[in-house]
C-alpha positions as MATLAB code, in Angstrom:
seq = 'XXXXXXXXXXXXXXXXXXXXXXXXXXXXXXXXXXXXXXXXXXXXXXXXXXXXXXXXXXXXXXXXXXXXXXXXXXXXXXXXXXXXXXXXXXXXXXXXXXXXXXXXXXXXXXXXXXXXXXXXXXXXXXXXXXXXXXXXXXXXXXXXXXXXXXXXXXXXXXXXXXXXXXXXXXXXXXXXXXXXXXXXXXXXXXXXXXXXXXXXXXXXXXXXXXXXXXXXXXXXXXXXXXXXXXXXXXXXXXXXXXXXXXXXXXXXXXXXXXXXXXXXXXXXXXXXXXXXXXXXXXXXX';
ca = [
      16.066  -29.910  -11.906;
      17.848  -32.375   -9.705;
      20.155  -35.376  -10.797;
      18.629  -38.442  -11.476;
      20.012  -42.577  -12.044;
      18.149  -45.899  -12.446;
      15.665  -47.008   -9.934;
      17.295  -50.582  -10.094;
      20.324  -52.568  -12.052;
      18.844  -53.817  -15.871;
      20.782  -56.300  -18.192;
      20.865  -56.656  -21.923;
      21.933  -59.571  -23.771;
      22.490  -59.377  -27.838;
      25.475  -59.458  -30.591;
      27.470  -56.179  -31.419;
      26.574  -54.938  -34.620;
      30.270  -54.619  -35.994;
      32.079  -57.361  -34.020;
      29.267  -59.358  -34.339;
      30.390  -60.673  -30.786;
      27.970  -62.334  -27.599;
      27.489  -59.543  -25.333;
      25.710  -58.927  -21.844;
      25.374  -54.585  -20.557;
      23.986  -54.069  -17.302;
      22.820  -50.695  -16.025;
      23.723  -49.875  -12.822;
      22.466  -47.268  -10.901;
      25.644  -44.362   -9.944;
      25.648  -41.920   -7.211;
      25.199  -37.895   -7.720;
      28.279  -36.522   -9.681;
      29.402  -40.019  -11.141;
      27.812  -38.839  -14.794;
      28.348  -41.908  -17.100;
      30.997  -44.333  -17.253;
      31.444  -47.348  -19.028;
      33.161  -50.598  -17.130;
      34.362  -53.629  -18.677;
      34.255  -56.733  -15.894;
      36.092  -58.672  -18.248;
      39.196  -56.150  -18.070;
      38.466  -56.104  -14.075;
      35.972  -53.270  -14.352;
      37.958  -50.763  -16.320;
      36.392  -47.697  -16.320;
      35.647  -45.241  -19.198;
      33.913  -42.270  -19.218;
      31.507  -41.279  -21.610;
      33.082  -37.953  -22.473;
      34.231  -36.716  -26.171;
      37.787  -36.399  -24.949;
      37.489  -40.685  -24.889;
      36.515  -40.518  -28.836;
      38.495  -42.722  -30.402;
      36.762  -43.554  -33.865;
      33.826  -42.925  -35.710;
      33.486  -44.943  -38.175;
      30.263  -45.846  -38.686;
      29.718  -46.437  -35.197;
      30.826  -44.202  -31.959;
      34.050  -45.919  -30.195;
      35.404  -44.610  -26.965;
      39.025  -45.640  -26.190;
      40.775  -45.327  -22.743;
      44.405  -46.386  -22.661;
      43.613  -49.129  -25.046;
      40.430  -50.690  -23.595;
      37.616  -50.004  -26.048;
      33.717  -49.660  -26.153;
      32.052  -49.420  -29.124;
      28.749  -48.443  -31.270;
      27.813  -46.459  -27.871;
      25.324  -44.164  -29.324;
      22.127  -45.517  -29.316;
      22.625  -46.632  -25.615;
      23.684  -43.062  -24.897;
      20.762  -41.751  -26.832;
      18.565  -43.168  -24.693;
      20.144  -42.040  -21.460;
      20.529  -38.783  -22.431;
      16.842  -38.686  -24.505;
      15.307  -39.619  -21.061;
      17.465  -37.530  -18.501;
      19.574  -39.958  -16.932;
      22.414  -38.304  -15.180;
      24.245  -41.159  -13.416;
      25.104  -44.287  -14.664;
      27.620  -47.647  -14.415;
      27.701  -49.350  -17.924;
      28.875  -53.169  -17.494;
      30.116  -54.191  -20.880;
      31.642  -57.724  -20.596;
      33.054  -57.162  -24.983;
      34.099  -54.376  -26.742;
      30.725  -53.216  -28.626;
      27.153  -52.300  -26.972;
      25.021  -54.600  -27.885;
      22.410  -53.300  -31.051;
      19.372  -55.026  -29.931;
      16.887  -53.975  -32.900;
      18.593  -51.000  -34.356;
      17.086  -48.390  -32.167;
      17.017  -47.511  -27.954;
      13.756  -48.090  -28.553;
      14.372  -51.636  -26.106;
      16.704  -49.568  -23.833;
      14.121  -46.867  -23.462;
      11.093  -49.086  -22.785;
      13.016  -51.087  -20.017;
      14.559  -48.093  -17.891;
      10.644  -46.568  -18.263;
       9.201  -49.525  -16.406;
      12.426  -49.971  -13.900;
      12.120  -46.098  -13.183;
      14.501  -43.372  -12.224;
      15.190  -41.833   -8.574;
      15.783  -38.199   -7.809;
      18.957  -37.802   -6.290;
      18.240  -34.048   -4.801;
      21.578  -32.883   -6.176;
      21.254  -30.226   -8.720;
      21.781  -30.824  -12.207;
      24.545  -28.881  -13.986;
      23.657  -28.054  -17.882;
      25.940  -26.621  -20.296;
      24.614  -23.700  -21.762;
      24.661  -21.744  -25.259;
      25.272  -18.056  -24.704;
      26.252  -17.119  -28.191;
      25.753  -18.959  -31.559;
      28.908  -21.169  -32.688;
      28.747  -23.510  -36.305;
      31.316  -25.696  -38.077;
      31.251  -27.385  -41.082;
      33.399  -29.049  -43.583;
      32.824  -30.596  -47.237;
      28.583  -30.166  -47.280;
      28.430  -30.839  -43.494;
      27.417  -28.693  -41.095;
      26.755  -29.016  -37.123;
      25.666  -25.385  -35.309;
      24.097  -24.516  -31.895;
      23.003  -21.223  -30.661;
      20.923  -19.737  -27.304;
      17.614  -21.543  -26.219;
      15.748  -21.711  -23.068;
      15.540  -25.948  -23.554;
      16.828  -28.276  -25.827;
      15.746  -28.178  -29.177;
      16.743  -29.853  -32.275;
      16.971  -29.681  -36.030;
      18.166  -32.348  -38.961;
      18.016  -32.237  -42.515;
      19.569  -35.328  -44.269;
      19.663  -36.361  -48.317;
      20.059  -39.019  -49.503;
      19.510  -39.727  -53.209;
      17.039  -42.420  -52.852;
      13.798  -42.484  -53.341;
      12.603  -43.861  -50.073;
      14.774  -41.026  -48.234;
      15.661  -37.911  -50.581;
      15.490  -34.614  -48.211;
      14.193  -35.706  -44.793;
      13.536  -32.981  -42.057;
      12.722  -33.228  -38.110;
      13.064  -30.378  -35.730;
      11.417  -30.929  -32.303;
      11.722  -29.985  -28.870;
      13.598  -32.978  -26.906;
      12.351  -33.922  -23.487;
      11.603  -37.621  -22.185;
       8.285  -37.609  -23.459;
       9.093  -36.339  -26.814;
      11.907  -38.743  -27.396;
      10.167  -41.523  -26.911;
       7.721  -40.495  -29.059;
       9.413  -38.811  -32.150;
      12.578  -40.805  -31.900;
      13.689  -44.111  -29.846;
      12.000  -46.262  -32.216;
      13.940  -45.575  -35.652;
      16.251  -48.029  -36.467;
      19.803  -47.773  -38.068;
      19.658  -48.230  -42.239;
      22.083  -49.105  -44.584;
      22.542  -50.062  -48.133;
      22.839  -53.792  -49.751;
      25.278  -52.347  -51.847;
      27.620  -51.751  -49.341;
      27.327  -54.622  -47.483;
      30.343  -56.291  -49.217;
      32.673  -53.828  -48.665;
      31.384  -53.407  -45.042;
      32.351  -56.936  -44.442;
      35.714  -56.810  -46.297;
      36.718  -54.019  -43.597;
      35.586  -56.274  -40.664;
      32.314  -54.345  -40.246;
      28.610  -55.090  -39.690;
      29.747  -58.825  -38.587;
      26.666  -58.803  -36.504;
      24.398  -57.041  -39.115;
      20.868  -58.813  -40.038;
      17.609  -58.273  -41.122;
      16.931  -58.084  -37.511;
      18.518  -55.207  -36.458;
      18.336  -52.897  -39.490;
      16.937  -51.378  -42.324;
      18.279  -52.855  -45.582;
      17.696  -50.602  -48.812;
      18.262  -52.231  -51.911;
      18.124  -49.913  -54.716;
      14.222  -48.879  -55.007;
      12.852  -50.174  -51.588;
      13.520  -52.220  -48.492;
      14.533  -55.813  -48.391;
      13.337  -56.428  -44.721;
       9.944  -55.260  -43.580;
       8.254  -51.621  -43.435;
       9.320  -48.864  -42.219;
       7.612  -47.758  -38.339;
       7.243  -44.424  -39.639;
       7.498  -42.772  -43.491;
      10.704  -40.592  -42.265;
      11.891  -42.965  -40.044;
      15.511  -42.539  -41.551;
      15.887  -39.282  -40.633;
      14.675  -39.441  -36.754;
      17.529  -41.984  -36.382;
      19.739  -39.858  -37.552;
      18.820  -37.407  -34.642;
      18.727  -40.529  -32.532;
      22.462  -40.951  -33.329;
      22.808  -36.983  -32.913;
      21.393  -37.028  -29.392;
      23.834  -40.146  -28.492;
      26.808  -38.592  -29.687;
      25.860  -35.087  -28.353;
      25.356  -36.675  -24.907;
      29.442  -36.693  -25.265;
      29.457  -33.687  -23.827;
      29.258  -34.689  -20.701;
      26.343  -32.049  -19.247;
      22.629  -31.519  -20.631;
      22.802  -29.247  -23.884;
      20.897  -25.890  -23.125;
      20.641  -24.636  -26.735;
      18.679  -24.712  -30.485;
      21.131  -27.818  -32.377;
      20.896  -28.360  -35.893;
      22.265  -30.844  -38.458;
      22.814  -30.727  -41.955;
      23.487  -33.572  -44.111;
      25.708  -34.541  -40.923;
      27.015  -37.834  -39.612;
      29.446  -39.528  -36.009;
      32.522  -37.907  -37.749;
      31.026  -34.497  -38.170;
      29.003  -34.532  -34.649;
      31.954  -35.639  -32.724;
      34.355  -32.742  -34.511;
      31.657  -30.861  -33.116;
      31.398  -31.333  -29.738;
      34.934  -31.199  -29.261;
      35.162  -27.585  -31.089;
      32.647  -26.402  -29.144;
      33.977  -27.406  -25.555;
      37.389  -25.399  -26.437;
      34.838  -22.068  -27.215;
      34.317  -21.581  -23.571;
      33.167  -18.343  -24.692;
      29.966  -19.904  -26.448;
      28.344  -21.400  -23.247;
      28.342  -21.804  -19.090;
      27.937  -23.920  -17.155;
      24.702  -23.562  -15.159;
      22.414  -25.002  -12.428;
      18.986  -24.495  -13.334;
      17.159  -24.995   -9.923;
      18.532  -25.411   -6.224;
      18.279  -28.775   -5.140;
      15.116  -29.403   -2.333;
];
C-alpha cells in the first residue's frame, strides 16, 4: 500500500469539550513522509507532531504538549485519520482543544469520505508485531501480538446497567470503521459532572455532544447502537494508538482500559524494539 493525504483542505468549527473554547481545525493535505502534525496559526503555525513522545496528559482527554504549546482532546480526530488510512496530514488548530463536534469522528469521517483521499505512490511504512508484548497495572491491561492486519479487541465494565461487560473485537479497515465504530459518542456520568467542573473540565460538555447516564438510564436521547459505549471506547483506542506514529500490524486488545493505560502502552512498546519492525508492505507503482 502506498501513502495517502486529503484530496482537498476541510474546516471544522465547534467548542472544545474541556475548555469549552470557539474553535476552527482545518485539514490540510501534507506531502509523502510529513505523517501528522498539528499547527497552531494563532502561535504562528507551531508545529506538533502527533507522536506519543508529545503526550503530555491524559486526563480524560489526550493532550499533546511541545515546548509548552498544547493541543488537546486529539483522539477522536486521530481516530478518524488513522480508522480511514490517512497518512499525511496538517492540523490547523487556531485554540488549544480539537473541537468535539457530536462526541464521535463520526462528522470528521463523513466529510474526508466525500472530499476524498489521493495516492501519493510512496510506500507506506507499518510497524509490525513480531512477538507478543502486554502490560498492565491495577485491573488494566493493554497487549498486542503477530497478525497479518489490524485487528482489535475491548472488553470494558462498567457497573451499570445500561453498560455492565461490553465486548467488540473486529477487524479495522476503512470500511469497517465506519461501520462498527465512528459513530459512538463519548459518555459520562451526571454524577460526576460537578466535580468535572470544579477541576476546570467538560466546560464545553452538553447534551449535544455526549451521552449523559444518570443512574438507571440516559438523560439525553437513545443510544445509536445497544453497545455503543464500548465501540467508543475502541474509537478512543484507535485515536490514541494512532500515537504511534506508523500503521499497527498486529491482534490489539483492551481490558477494562482507558487514555492513561493506552498511552503507557504505546510508549512501552516503542522501547521493545524487539517486539516489532518496521516494514513496507508493497513497492510503490
Amino acid at each position: 500500500m502506498n501513502q495517502t493525504t486529503l484530496a482537498g483542505e476541510l474546516q471544522f468549527r465547534g467548542v472544545g469539550l474541556h475548555s469549552g473554547f470557539k474553535v476552527t481545525l482545518r485539514l490540510v493535505p501534507a506531502p509523502p513522509g510529513a505523517g501528522i502534525v498539528f499547527r497552531r496559526p494563532d502561535l504562528n503555525d507551531f508545529e506538533i507532531e502527533a507522536l506519543r513522545r508529545n503526550v503530555a496528559k491524559v486526563n480524560f482527554a489526550t493532550t499533546l504538549m511541545k515546548r509548552g504549546v498544547m493541543i488537546s482532546t486529539v483522539e477522536h480526530l486521530m481516530s478518524a485519520i488513522y480508522g480511514l488510512g490517512i497518512d499525511n496530514l496538517y492540523i490547523d488548530v487556531d485554540s488549544l482543544e480539537v473541537p468535539i463536534l457530536d462526541g464521535s469522528s463520526e462528522p470528521y469521517v463523513e466529510a474526508i469520505l466525500r472530499t476524498g483521499l489521493v495516492d501519493q505512490n510512496c510506500p507506506r511504512e507499518y510497524l509490525q508485531v513480531t512477538r507478543p508484548f502486554s502490560w498492565s497495572e491495577q485491573g488494566k491491561s493493554v497487549s498486542v501480538e503477530p497478525h497479518d492486519g489490524f485487528r482489535v479487541s475491548c472488553l470494558i465494565d462498567f457497573p451499570h446497567p445500561l453498560i455492565g461487560v461490553q465486548t467488540l473485537d473486529f477487524m479495522l479497515d476503512p470500511e469497517g470503521y465506519r461501520r462498527e465504530v465512528c459513530f459512538a459518542r463519548t459518555f459520562g456520568f451526571y454524577r460526576e459532572v460537578e466535580t468535572l467542573l470544579k477541576n476546570n473540565l467538560i466546560r464545553g460538555g452538553s447534551y449535544d455532544n455526549a451521552i449523559v447516564l444518570s443512574e438507571n438510564g440516559i438523560m439525553n436521547g437513545t443510544l445509536r447502537r445497544p453497545d455503543e459505549f464500548v465501540r467508543h471506547k475502541v474509537l478512543d483506542l484507535i485515536g490514541d494508538v494512532a500515537l504511534l506514529g506508523k500503521p499497527l500490524l498486529g491482534h490489539l486488545k483492551a481490558y477494562r482500559a482507558g487514555h492513561a493505560a493506552h498511552a503507557t502502552f504505546v510508549g512501552k512498546l516503542l522501547e521493545r524494539t524487539d517486539a516489532y519492525r518496521m516494514t513496507t508492505l508493497q513497492p510503490a507503482r
